[in-house]
C-alpha positions in Angstrom: 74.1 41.7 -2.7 77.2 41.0 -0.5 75.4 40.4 2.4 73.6 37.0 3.2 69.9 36.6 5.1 71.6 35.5 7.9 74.4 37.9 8.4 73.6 41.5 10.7 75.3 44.7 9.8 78.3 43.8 11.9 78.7 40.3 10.1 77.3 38.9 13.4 74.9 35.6 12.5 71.3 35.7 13.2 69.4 32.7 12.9 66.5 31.6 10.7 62.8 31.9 11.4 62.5 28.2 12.4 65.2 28.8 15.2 63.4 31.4 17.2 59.8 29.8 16.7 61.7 26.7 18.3 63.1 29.2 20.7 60.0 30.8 21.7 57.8 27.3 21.9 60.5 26.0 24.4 60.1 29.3 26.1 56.8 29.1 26.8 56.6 25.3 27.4 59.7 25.9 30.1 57.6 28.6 31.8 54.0 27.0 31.4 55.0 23.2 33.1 56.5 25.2 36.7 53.0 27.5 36.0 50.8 24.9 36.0 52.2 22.9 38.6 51.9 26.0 40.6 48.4 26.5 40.2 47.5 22.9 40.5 49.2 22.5 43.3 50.8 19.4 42.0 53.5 18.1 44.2 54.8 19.0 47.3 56.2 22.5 47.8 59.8 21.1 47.5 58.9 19.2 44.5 57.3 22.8 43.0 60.3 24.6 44.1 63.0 22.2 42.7 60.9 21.8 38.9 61.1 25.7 39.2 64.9 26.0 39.7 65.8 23.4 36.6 63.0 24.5 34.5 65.0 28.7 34.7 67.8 27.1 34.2 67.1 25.2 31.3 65.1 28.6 30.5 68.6 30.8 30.3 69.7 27.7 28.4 67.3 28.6 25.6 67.5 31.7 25.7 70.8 31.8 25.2 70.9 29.4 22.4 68.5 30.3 20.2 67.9 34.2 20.7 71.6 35.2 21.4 73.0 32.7 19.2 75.9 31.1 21.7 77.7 28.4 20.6 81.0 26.7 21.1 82.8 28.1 17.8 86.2 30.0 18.4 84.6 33.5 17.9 82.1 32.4 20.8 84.6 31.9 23.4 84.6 35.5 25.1 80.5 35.4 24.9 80.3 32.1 26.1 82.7 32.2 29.3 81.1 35.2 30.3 77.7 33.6 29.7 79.3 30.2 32.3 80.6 33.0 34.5 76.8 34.9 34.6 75.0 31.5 35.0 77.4 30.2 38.5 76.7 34.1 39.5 72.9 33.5 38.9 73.1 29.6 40.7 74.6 31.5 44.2 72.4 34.4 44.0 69.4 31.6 43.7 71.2 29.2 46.0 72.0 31.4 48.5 68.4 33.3 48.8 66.8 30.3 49.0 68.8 29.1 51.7 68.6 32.5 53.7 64.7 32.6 53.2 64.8 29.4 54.7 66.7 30.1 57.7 64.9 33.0 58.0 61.5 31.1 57.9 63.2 28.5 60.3 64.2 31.5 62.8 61.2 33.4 63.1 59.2 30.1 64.1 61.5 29.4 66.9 58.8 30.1 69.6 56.0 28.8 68.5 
């Protein structure tokens, strides 16, 4: 056959069996830790809030790497600027919400 077990339709490369088990275990270890902590109130609500931020991070991180296949070879480069570009787009929407939810929550307690 010409084609290889890891090699799509398009000659795109799609990774083994081992590299998405991997991928989903850190999946759902990055979304069970900010989970439990939540529902075990462990920490104070900055601490929960700040573990939640790194933890999606490190979440788009994964799946990025092991179910999209983004690396830094040479025919990567367009994938993984836009992927740099979608990640600083995602940081200010987060940033910024959090920051006007807060304000917001700082505002409306004024008179009290």
């Amino acid at each position: 056959m010409a084609n290889s077990s890891e090699h799509g339709q398009g000659g795109q490369a799609h990774g083994s069996v081992k590299e998405y088990v991997q991928g989903l275990i850190f999946s759902i270890v990055l979304t069970m830790v900010p989970f439990a902590m939540v529902m075990a109130e462990i920490g104070s609500k900055q601490l929960i809030v700040g573990v939640i931020m790194i933890f999606a991070v490190a979440q788009i991180l994964v799946q990025l790497v092991y179910f999209l296949h983004m690396n830094t070879s040479s025919e990567q480069m367009w994938n993984t600027s836009s992927a740099v570009f979608v990640v600083v787009i995602v940081a200010i929407i987060l940033v910024g919400s959090l920051w006007i939810m807060d304000h917001l929550n700082h505002n409306m307690l004024m008179g009290h």
